[in-house]
N, C-alpha and C positions, 0 to 999 in steps of 0.2 A: 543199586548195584555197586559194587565194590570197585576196587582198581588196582593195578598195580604198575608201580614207578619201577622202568629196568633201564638200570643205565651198566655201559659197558666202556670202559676209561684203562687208558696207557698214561701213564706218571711219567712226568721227564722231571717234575722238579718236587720230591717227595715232602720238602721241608712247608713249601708252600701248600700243596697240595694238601697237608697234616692241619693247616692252618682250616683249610675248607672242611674238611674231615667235624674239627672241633666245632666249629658253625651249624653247618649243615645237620647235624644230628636234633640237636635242638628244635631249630625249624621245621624240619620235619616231625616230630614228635607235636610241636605245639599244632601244623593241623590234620593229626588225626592218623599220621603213617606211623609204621613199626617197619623194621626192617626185621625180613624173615631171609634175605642171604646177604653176603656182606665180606666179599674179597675169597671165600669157600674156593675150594677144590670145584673143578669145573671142567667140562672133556669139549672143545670145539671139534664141531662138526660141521658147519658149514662158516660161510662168510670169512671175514675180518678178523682175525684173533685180537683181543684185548683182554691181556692178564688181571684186571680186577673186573667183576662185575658186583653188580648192586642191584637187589630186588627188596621195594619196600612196599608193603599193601596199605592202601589209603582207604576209607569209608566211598569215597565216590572218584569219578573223574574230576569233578569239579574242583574236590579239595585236592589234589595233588594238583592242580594246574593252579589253583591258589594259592597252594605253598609256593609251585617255583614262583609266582609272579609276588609273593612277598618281598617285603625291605629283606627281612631276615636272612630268606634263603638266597636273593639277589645278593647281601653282604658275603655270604659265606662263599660264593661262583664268582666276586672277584678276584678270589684266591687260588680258585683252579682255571680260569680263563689264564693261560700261557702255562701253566705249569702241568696241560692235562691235553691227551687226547679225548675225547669222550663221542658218544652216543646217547641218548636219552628222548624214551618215549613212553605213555602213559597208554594201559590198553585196559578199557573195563573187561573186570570177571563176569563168566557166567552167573555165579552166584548171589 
C-alpha cells in the first residue's frame, strides 16, 4: 500500500525555511516520495488554517517514516524547526 506525507506549515522565517525547502526535496525523492501538491491554491474548511501545505506520495508508510527518520531529511528539519509552524502526518492509501 502506498502513502501519503501531508504536512500543513506557517513560515515565520522564509529565508531559513528555503534552506529546508533545498534539503528536503532531495531526501524525500531519494526514498521513494514525489510531491503531487506543493504550497497550491487550497480552500480551508475546517481546522487550523496553515497557508502552505505539502502533499507528497511515498511507496509505503514505512518509507516515508524512513525518510523523516533519515540523516538527510533530519539535516533539512533543522532548518525549519524555529523558523516553521507545522503539522505532519503519514496516512496509507487505499490503493
Amino acid at each position: 500500500m502506498g502513502a501519503l506525507w501531508i504536512a500543513h506549515v506557517t513560515v515565520n522565517d522564509a529565508e531559513s525555511y528555503g534552506k529546508y525547502a533545498e534539503l528536503a526535496g532531495p531526501a524525500i525523492a531519494k526514498h521513494g516520495g514525489e510531491f503531487i501538491a506543493r504550497g497550491g491554491r487550497y480552500v480551508q474548511l475546517e481546522g487550523k488554517e496553515r497557508p502552505r501545505n505539502v502533499v507528497a506520495r511515498f511507496p509505503s508508510v514505512e518509507a516515508a517514516v524512513a525518510c523523516y527518520n533519515s540523516p538527510e531529511y533530519q539535516e533539512a528539519l533543522s532548518h525549519a524547526r524555529g523558523a516553521s509552524e507545522r503539522e505532519l502526518l503519514v496516512v496509507e492509501t487505499t490503493e
